[in-house]
C-alpha positions as CSV (number, residue, x, y, z in Angstrom):
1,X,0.0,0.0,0.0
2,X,2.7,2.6,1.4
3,X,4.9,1.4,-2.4
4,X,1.4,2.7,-4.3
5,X,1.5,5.4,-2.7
6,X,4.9,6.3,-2.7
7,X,4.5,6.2,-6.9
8,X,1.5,7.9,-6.8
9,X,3.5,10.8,-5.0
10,X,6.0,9.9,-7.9
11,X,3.4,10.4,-11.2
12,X,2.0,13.5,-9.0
13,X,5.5,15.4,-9.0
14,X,6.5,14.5,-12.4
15,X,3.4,15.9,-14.3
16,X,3.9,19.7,-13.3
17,X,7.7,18.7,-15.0
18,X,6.3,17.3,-18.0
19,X,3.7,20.3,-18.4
20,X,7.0,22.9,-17.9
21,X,9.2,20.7,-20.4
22,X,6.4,20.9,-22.8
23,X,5.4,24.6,-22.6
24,X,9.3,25.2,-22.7
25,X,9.7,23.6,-25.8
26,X,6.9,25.1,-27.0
27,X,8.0,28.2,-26.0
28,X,11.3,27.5,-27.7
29,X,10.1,26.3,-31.0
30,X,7.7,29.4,-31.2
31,X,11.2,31.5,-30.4
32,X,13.0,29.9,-32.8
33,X,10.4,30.5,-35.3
34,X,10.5,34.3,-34.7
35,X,14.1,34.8,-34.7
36,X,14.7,32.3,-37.3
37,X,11.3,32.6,-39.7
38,X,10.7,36.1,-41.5
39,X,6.9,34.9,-42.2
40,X,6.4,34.4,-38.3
41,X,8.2,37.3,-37.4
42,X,6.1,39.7,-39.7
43,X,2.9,38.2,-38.5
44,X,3.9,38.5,-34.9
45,X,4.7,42.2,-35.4
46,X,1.3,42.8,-37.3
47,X,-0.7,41.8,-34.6
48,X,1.6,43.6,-32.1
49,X,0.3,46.6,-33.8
50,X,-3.2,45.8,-34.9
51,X,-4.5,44.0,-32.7
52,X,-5.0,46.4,-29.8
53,X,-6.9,48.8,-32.9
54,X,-9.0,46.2,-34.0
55,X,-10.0,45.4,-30.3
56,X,-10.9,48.7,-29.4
57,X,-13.1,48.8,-32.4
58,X,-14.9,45.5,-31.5
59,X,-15.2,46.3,-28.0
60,X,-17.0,50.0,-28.9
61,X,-19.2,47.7,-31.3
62,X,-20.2,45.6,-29.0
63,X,-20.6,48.4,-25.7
64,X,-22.2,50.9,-27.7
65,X,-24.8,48.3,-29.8
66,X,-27.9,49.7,-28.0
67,X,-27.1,53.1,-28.7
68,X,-26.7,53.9,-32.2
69,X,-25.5,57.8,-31.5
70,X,-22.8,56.9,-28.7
71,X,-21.6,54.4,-31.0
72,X,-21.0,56.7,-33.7
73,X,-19.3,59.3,-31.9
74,X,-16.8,56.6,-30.5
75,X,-16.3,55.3,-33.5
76,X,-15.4,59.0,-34.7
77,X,-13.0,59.5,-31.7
78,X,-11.3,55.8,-32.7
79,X,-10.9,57.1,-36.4
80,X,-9.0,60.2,-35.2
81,X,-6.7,58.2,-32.8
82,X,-6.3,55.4,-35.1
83,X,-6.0,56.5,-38.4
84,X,-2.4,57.7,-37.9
85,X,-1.4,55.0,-36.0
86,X,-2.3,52.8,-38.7
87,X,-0.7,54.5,-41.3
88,X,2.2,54.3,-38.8
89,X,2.0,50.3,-39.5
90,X,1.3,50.5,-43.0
91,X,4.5,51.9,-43.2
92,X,6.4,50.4,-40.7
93,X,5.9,46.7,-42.9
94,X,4.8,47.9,-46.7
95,X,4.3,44.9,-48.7
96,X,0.5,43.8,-48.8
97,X,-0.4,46.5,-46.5
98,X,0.4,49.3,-49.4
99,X,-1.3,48.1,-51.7
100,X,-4.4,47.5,-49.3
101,X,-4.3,51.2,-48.0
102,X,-4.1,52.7,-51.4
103,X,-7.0,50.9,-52.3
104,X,-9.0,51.9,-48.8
105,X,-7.7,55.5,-49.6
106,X,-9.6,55.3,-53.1
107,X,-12.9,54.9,-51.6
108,X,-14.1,58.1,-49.7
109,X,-17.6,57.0,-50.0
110,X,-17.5,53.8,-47.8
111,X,-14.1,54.5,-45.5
112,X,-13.9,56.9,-42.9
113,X,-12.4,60.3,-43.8
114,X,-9.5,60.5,-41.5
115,X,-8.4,57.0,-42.9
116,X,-8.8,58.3,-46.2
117,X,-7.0,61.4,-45.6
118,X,-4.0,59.3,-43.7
119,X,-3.6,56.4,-46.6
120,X,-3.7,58.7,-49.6
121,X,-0.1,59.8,-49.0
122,X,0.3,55.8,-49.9
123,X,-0.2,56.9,-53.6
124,X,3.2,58.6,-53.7
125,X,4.9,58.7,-50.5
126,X,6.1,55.3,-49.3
127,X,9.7,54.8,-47.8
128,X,12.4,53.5,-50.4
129,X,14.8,51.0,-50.0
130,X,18.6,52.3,-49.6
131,X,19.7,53.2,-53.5
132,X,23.1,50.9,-53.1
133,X,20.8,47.6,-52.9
134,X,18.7,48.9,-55.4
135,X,21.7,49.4,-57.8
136,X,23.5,46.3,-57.0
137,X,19.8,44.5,-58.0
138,X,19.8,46.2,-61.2
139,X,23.1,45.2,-62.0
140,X,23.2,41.6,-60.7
141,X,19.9,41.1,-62.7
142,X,20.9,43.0,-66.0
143,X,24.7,41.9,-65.8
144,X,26.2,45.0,-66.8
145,X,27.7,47.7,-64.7
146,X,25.4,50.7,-63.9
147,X,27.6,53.1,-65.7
148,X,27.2,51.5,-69.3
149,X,23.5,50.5,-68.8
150,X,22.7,54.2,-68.2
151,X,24.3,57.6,-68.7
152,X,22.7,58.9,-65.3
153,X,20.9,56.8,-62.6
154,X,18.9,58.8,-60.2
155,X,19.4,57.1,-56.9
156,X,16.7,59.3,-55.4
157,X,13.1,57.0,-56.4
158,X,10.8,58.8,-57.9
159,X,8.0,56.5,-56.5
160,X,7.9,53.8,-54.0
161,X,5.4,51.2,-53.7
162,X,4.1,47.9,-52.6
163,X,6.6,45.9,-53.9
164,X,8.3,47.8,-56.3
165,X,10.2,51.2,-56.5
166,X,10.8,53.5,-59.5
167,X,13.9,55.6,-60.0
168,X,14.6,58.0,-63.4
169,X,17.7,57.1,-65.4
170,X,18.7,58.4,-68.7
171,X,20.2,56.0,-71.7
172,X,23.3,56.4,-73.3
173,X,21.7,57.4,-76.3
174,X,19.6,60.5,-74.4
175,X,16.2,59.2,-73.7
176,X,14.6,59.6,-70.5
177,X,13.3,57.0,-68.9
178,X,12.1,55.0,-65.7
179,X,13.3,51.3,-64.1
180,X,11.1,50.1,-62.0
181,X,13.1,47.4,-59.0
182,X,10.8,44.9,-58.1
183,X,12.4,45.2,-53.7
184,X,13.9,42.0,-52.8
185,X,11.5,41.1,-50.0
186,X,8.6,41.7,-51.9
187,X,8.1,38.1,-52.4
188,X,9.2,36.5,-49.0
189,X,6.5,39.1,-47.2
190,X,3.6,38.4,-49.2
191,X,2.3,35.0,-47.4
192,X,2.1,36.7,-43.9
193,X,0.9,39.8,-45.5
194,X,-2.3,38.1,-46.9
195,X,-2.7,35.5,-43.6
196,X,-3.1,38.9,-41.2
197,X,-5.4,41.2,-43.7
198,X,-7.5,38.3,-44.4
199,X,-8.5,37.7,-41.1
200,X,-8.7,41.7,-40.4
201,X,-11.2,41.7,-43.0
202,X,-13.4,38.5,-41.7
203,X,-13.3,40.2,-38.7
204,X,-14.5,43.7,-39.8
205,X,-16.1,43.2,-42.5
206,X,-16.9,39.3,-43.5
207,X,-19.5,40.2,-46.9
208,X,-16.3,41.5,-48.3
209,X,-14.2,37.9,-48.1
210,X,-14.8,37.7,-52.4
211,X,-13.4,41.4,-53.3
212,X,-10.6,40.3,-50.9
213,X,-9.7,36.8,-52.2
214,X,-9.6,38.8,-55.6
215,X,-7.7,41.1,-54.6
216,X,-5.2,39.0,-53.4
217,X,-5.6,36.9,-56.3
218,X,-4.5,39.8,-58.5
219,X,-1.9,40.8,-56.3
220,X,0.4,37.8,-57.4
221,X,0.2,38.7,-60.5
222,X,2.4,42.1,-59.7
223,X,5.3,39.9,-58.1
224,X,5.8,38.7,-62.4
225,X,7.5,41.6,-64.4
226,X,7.6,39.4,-67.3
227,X,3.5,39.8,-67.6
228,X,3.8,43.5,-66.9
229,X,6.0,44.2,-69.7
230,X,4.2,42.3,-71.9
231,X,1.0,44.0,-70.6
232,X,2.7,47.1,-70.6
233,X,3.9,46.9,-74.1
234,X,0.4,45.6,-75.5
235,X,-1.5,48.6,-73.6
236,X,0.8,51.2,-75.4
237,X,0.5,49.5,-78.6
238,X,-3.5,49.7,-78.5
239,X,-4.0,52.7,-76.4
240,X,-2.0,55.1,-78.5
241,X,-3.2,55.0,-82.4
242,X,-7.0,55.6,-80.4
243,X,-6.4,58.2,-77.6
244,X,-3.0,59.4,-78.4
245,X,-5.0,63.4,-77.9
246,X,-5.8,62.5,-74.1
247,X,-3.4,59.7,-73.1
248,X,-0.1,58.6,-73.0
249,X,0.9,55.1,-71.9
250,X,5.0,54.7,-71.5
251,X,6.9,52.5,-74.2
252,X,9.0,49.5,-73.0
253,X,12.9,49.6,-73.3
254,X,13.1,45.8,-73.8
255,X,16.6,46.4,-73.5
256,X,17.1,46.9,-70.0
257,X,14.1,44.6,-68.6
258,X,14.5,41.3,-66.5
259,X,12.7,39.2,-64.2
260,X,12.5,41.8,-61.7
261,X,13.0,45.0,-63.5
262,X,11.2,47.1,-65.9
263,X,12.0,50.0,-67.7
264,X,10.0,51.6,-70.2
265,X,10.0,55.7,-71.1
266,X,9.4,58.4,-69.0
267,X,6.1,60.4,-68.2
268,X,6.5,63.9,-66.7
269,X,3.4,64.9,-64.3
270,X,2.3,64.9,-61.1
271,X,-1.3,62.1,-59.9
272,X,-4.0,63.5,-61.1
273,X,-5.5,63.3,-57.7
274,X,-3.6,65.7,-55.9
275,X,-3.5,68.4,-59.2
276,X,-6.7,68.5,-59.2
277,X,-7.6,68.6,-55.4
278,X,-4.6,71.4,-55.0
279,X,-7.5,73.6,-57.4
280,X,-10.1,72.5,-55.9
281,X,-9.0,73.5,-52.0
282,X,-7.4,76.8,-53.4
283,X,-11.2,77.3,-54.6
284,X,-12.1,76.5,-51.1
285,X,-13.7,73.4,-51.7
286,X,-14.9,70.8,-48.5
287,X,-12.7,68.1,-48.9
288,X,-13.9,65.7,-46.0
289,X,-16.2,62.8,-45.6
290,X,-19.2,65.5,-44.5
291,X,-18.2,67.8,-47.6
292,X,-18.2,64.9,-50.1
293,X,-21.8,63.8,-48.3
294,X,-23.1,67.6,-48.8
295,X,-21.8,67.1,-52.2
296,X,-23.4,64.4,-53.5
297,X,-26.7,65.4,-51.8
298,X,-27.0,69.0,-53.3
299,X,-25.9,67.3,-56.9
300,X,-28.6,64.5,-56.4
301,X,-31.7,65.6,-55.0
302,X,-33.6,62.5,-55.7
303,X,-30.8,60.1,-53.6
304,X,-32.2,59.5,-50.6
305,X,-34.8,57.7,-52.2
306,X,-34.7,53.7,-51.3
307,X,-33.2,51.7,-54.4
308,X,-35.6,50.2,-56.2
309,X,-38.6,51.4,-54.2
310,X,-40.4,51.8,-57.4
311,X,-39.1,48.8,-59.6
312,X,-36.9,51.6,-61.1
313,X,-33.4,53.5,-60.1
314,X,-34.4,57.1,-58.8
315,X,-31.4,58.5,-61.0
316,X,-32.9,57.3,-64.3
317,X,-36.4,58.8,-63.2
318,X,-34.6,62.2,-62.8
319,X,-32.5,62.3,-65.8
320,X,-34.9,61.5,-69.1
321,X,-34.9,64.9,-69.8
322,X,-31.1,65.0,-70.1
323,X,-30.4,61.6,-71.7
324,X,-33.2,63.0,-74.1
325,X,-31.1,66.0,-74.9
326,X,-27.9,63.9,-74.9
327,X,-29.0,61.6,-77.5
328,X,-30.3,64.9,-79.7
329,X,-27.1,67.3,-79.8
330,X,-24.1,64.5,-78.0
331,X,-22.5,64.0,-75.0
332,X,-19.4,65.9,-75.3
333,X,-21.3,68.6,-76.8
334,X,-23.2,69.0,-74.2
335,X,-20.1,69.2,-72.0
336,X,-18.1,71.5,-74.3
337,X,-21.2,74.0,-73.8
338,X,-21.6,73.8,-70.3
339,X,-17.3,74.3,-69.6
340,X,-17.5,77.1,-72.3
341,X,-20.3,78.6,-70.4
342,X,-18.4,77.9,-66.7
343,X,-15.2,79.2,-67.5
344,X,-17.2,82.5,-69.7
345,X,-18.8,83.0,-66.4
346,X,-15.6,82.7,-64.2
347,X,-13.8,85.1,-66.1
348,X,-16.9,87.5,-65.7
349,X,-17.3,87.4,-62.4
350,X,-13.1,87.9,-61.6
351,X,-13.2,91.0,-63.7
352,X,-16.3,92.1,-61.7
353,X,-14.9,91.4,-58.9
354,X,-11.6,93.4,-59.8
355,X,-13.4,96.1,-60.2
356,X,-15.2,96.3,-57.1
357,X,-12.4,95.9,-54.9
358,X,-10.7,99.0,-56.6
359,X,-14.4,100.4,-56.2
360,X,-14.1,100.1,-52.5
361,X,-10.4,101.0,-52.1
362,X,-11.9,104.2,-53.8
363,X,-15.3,103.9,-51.2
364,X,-17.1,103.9,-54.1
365,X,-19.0,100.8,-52.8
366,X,-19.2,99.1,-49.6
367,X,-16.0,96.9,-48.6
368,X,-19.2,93.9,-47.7
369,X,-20.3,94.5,-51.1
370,X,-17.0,93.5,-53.0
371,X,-16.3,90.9,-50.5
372,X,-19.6,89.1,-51.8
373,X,-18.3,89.7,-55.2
374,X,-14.7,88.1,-54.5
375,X,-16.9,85.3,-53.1
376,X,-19.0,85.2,-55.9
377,X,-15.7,84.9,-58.3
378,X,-14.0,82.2,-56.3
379,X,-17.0,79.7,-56.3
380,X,-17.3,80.4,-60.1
381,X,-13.3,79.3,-60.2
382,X,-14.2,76.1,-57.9
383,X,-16.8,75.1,-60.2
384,X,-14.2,75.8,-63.6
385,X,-12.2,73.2,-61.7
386,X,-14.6,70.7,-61.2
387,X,-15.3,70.7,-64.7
388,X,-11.9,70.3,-65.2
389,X,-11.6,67.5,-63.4
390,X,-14.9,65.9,-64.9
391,X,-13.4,66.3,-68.1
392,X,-10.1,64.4,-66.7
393,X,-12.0,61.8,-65.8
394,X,-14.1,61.7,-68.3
395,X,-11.5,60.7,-70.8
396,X,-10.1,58.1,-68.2
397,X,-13.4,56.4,-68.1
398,X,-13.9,56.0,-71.9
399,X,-10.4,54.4,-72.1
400,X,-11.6,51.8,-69.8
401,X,-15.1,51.2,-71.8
402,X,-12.4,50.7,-74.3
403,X,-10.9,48.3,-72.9
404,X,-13.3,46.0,-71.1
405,X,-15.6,46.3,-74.3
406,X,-14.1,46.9,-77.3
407,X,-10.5,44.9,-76.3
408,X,-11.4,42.6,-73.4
409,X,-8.1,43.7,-71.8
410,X,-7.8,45.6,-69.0
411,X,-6.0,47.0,-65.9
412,X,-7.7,46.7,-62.7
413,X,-5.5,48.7,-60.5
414,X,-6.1,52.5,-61.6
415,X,-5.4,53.9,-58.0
416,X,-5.1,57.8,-57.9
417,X,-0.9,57.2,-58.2
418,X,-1.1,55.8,-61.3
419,X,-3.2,58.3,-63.3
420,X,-0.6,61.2,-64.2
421,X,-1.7,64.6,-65.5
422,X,1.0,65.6,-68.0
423,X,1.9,68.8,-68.9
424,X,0.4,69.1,-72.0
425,X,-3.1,68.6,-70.4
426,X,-3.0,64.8,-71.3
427,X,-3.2,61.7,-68.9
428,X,-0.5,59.8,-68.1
429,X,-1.2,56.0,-67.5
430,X,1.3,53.7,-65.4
431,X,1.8,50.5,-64.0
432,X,0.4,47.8,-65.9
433,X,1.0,44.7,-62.7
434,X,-3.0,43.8,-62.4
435,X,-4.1,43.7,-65.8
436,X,-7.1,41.0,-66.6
437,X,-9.0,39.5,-69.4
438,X,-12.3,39.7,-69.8
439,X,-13.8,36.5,-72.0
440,X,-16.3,37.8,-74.9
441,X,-19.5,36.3,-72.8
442,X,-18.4,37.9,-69.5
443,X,-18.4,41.4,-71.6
444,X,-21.8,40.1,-73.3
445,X,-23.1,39.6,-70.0
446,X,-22.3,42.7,-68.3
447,X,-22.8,44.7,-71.3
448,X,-26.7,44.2,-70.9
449,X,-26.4,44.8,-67.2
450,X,-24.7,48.3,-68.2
451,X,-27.3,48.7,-70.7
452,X,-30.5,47.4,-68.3
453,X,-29.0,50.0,-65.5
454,X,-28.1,53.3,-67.9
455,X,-31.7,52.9,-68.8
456,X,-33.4,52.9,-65.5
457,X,-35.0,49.4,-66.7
458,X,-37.5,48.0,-63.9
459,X,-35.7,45.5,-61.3
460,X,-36.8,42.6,-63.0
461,X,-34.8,43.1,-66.1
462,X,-31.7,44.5,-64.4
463,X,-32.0,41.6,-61.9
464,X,-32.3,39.1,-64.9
465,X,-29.6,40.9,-66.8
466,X,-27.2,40.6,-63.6
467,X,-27.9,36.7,-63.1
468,X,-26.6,36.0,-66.8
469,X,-23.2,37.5,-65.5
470,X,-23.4,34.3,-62.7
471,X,-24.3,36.4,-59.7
472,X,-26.5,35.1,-56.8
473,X,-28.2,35.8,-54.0
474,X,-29.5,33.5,-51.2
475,X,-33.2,34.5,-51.6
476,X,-33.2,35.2,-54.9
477,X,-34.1,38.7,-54.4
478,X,-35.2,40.7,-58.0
479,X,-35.3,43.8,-56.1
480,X,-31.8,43.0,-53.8
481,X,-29.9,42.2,-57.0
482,X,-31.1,44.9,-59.0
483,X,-29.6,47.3,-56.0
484,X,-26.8,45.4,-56.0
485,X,-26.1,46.2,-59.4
486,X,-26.8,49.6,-59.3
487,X,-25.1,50.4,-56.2
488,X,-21.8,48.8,-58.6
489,X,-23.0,50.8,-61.7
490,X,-24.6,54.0,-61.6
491,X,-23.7,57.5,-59.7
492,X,-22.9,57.2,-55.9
493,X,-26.1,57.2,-53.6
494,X,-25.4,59.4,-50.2
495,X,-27.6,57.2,-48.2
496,X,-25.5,54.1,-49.2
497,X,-22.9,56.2,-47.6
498,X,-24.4,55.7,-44.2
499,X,-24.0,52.3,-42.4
500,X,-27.7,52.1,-41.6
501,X,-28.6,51.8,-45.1
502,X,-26.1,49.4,-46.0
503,X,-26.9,46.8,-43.1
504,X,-31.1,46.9,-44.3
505,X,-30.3,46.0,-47.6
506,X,-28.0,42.7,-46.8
507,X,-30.9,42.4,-44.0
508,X,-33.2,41.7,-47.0
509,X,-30.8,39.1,-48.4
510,X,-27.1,38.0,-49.3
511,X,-24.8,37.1,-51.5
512,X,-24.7,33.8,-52.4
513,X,-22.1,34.2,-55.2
514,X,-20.4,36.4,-57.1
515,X,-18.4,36.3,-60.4
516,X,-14.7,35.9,-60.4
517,X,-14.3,38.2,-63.8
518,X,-16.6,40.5,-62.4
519,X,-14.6,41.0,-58.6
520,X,-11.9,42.5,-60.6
521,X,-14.5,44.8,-62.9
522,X,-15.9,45.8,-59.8
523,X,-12.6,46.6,-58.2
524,X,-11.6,48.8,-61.0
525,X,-14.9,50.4,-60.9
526,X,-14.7,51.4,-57.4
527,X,-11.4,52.8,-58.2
528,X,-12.3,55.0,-61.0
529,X,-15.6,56.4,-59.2
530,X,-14.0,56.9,-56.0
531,X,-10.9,58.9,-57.4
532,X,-14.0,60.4,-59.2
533,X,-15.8,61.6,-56.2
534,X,-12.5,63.0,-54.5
535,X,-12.4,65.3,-57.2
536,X,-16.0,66.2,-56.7
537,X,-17.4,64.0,-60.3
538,X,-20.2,61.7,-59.5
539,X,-20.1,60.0,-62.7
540,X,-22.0,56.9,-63.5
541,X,-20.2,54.3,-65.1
542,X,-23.5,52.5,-66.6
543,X,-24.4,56.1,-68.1
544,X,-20.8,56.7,-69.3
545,X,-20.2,53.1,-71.0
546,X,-23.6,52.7,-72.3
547,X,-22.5,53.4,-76.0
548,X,-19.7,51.0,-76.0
549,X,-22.3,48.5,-74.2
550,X,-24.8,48.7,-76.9
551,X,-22.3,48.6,-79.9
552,X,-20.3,45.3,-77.9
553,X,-24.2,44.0,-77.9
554,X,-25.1,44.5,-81.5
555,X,-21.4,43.5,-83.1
556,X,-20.4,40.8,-80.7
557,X,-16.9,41.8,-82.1
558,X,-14.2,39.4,-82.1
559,X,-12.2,39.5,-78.5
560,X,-8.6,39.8,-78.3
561,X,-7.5,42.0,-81.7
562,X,-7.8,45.4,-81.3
563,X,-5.8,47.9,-84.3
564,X,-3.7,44.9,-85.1
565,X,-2.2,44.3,-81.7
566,X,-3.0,40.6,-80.1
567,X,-3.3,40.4,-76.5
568,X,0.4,39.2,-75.2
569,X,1.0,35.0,-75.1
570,X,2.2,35.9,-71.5
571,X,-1.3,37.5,-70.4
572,X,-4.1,34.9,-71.9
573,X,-3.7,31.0,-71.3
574,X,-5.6,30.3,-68.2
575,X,-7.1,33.9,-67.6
576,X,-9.2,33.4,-70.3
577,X,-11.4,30.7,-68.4
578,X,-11.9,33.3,-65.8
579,X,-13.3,30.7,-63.2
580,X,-11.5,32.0,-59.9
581,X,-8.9,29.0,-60.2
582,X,-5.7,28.7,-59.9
583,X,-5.4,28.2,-63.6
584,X,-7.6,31.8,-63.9
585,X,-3.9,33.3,-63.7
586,X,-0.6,32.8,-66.0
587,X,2.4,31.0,-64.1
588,X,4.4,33.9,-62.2
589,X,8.0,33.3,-62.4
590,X,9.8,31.1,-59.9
591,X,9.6,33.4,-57.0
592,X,6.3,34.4,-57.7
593,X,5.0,30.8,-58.0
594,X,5.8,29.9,-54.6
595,X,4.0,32.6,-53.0
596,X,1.2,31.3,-54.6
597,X,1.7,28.1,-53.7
598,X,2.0,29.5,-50.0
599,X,-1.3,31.4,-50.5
600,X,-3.3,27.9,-51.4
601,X,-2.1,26.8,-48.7
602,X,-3.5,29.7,-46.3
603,X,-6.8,29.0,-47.7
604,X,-6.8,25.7,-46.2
């Protein structure tokens, strides 16, 4: 009895040293997989930094549910504190996170303004990597010394990115251009990059898991140079016989391209973003989240009305007299008149306002009356540059219907830093990393969704229209996907803007599924419209693309030849089948392909 004892005395003192063995070498694998694993390290660090900002969030969710107005004046004190800090972490670890803040900074409709304001300096402003790695890349991977690749080599970038920066050179035989350095960790980080935003994203906002497998999706397909150039060269090649008057897209220097680096010609400008906001502010213009709301409300009278309520979209019911007109004298008519007419009226009112300041220098007139006539004179300048701006974008829309119409190519990554205003008035169009093809049904199909919406068709026919393209929704919901739709296609509704709105519709029903093709149409769409709206242009892409719609619809023109120029061997293969597998995507180089790999296995 005592001996049982004894060993049960034994077992009892040996567990607690088993459990402290085990925990140590738990402890000591974990630590050995920080010091001696990038991946872990990065993702450790991530949620070092996030985590306590994503936990304050969910806990002012969850405090504040019962009271609506508490919880959105917390939330407004969190986006002040916060939004720094996270731009603080954005640029602490680049990589993923760039590219995911440039594209939240793009969207001023759906994220908060102080985030907004923080990422946007993401566009253009991103730390570079030291210039004596970035040479000794450029060299190893071109195998020739700096001085007889180039007759100068800026070491200062020009533009840092996500993966990539850019740096100005000159050839030896005089022409400007730019070499883009894929960074060396750009690969190595990606993995933990897309582990910690996906499960940000599930936890904030878990209806957006499709746009943010796409995105991801598309993301690989920067980390391959080879399919940029290619993309890049077959963009300039179509691009420029057909809008050679408003854009420019830069010409490979085949040359001096590699695996990881790309140079093609220069483009001088500055993002069109920040020209034309510079104008705008000078005019005085509200640039915040309120001012954009205030905005769309006094250019849209008819917004707050529910989507749908009717069987129709309230901004078709408003605008027959104008598309009437449209159709009768043109479009761009119509807009020459009305920026004739603005900038007659500006240069009216500065004169008259000249003239009464010197009016009351003299006390001819009261000082209060040529104060309302400097006022008068400065909104007629803010709304010359709005018009300027429209125009701008205008342009970069039909270059688009262009291209996801007409061509069945396009680039799906047109963030504010890679639309260039040039000096000569044009556009400037770079980076070429995210381009996609677009089959000739998936165009068919959303070319009668474009169509259906433009005309303010009831919600039946747009709902019919948008299931052809493969979308679903749980319940089947004619009057849920025909918002759905709208809410993608036509001019920004303010009441979308508030988060009320947006949680009774996906009340009503879900999403069951939506098209792989389409994610990426979407995304570029969101781009284009939100860059849009931060220059004060609520344009509607379904009004805007119509034309090209209808003549897509009664050609059925053969995809993939455009002016001669095939789409690039490097770009089709696989994309064409456009079925959100792996084979949707060419084979990245080596480096590239086992990110992916890692990725696959994430989703797991």
């Amino acid at each position: 009895m005592q001996g049982t004892l004894a060993a049960a005395g034994r077992r009892r003192r040996l567990w607690p040293r088993v459990g402290a063995a085990a925990a140590g070498g738990v402890a000591a694998a974990a630590a050995a997989a920080y010091y001696f694993d990038p991946s872990v390290r990065r993702a450790v660090t991530f949620w070092a930094r996030v985590g306590p900002i994503a936990g304050h969030y969910l806990y002012a969710q969850r405090r504040y549910a019962s009271d609506p107005a508490r919880q959105r004046a917390e939330y407004e004190r969190l986006h002040g504190v916060y939004a720094p800090a996270s731009l603080a972490v954005v640029l602490e670890l680049r990589g993923l996170l760039v590219k995911f803040g440039q594209q939240l900074s793009s969207r001023p409709e759906l994220v908060p303004h102080e985030y907004v304001r923080a990422f946007r300096s993401l566009q253009s402003e991103v730390p570079a990597e030291p210039a004596a790695a970035i040479v000794a890349l450029v060299e190893s991977e071109l195998r020739r010394p700096i001085g007889e690749l180039f007759a100068r080599f800026d070491e200062q970038p020009c533009g840092a990115a996500s993966i990539a920066q850019a740096h100005r050179a000159r050839t030896p035989d005089g022409r400007e251009v730019v070499v883009k350095v894929q960074l060396p960790h750009a690969a190595a980080h990606f993995a933990a990059d897309l582990r910690g935003l996906r499960a940000l994203v599930w936890l904030s906002q878990p209806e957006a898991m499709p746009l943010f497998d796409e995105f991801a999706r598309q993301y690989v397909t920067e980390l391959d140079f080879a399919r940029e150039r290619a993309s890049l060269a077959a963009m300039h090649a179509a691009l420029t016989p057909r809008f050679s008057s408003t854009v420019a897209v830069p010409a490979v220097d085949d040359e001096r391209c590699s695996a990881r680096i790309l140079t093609m010609s220069f483009l001088p400008g500055e993002p069109l973003e920040r020209s034309v906001r510079a104008a705008l502010e000078a005019a005085g213009v509200d640039a915040s989240r309120a001012g954009l709301r205030k905005f769309l409300e006094a250019t849209d009278p008819a917004a707050d009305a529910p989507v749908g309520a009717s069987g129709r979209a309230p901004l078709a019911r408003e605008s027959r007299a104008r598309a009437a007109l449209e159709r009768l004298v043109g479009m761009d008519a119509l807009l020459w008149a009305y920026d004739l007419a603005l900038r007659a009226r500006a240069l009216a009112l500065g004169v008259l306002a000249a003239c009464a300041r010197a009016a009351a220098q003299l006390e001819v007139i009261p000082a209060a009356r040529a104060r309302d006539a400097a006022l008068a004179s400065a909104r007629a300048a803010s709304a010359v540059s709005v018009s300027r701006a429209s125009a701008l974008m205008r342009s970069l829309f039909d270059v688009y219907a262009f291209e996801i119409f007409e061509w069945g190519f396009f680039n799906s990554d047109p963030h504010p830093g890679n639309v260039l205003v040039l000096p000569d008035g044009r556009l400037g169009l770079i980076d070429y990393g995210q381009c996609k093809t677009l089959p000739l049904d998936v165009r068919l199909a959303l070319a009668e969704v474009i169509v259906a919406v433009a005309d303010g068709a009831a919600d039946a026919r747009v709902a019919a229209a948008f299931r052809r393209t493969g979308f679903r929704s749980e319940k089947d919901s004619d009057a849920f996907i025909a918002a759905i739709a709208r809410i993608m296609l036509s001019r920004v509704d303010p009441a979308l803007m508030r988060g009320k709105t947006r949680k009774a519709l996906f009340a009503s029903d879900r999403v069951a599924h939506f098209p792989p093709d389409l994610t990426s149409v979407w995304r570029a769409v969101a781009l284009l419209r939100g860059s849009a709206l931060s220059l004060r242009c609520n344009i509607s892409p379904a009004e805007r693309w119509r034309a090209h719609a209808s003549a897509l619809l009664a050609s059925h023109a053969r995809p993939g030849r455009v002016h001669g120029v095939e789409l690039p061997s490097a770009v089709v293969g696989g994309d064409m089948a456009g079925d959100g597998s792996a084979d949707e995507h060419p084979r990245p180089g080596a480096g590239a392909a086992g990110v992916l790999d890692g990725s696959r296995r994430l989703d797991r």
